[in-house]
C-alpha positions in Angstrom: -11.9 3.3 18.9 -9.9 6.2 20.5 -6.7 4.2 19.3 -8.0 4.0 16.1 -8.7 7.6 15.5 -5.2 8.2 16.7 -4.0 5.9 14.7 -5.5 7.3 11.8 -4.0 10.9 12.3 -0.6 9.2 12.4 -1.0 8.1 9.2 -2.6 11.1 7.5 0.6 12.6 8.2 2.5 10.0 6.7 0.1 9.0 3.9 0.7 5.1 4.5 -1.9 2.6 3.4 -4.6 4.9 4.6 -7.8 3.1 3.3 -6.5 -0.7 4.6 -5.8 0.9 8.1 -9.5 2.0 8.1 -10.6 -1.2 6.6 -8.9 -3.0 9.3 -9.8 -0.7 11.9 -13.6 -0.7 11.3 -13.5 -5.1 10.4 -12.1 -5.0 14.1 -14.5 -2.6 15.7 -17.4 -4.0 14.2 
């Protein structure tokens, strides 16, 4: 979870495919 939140911030900053990174990220958690 921690990597994904980091993750996430790394994108932000880059605006890349936000929203499928955060689809992924909670399909994988859950």
């Amino acid at each position: 979870m921690y990597l994904c939140t980091a993750m996430r911030k790394w994108l932000v900053k880059g605006c890349m495919n936000l929203d499928y990174f955060l689809f992924v990220c909670i399909y994988m958690v859950s």
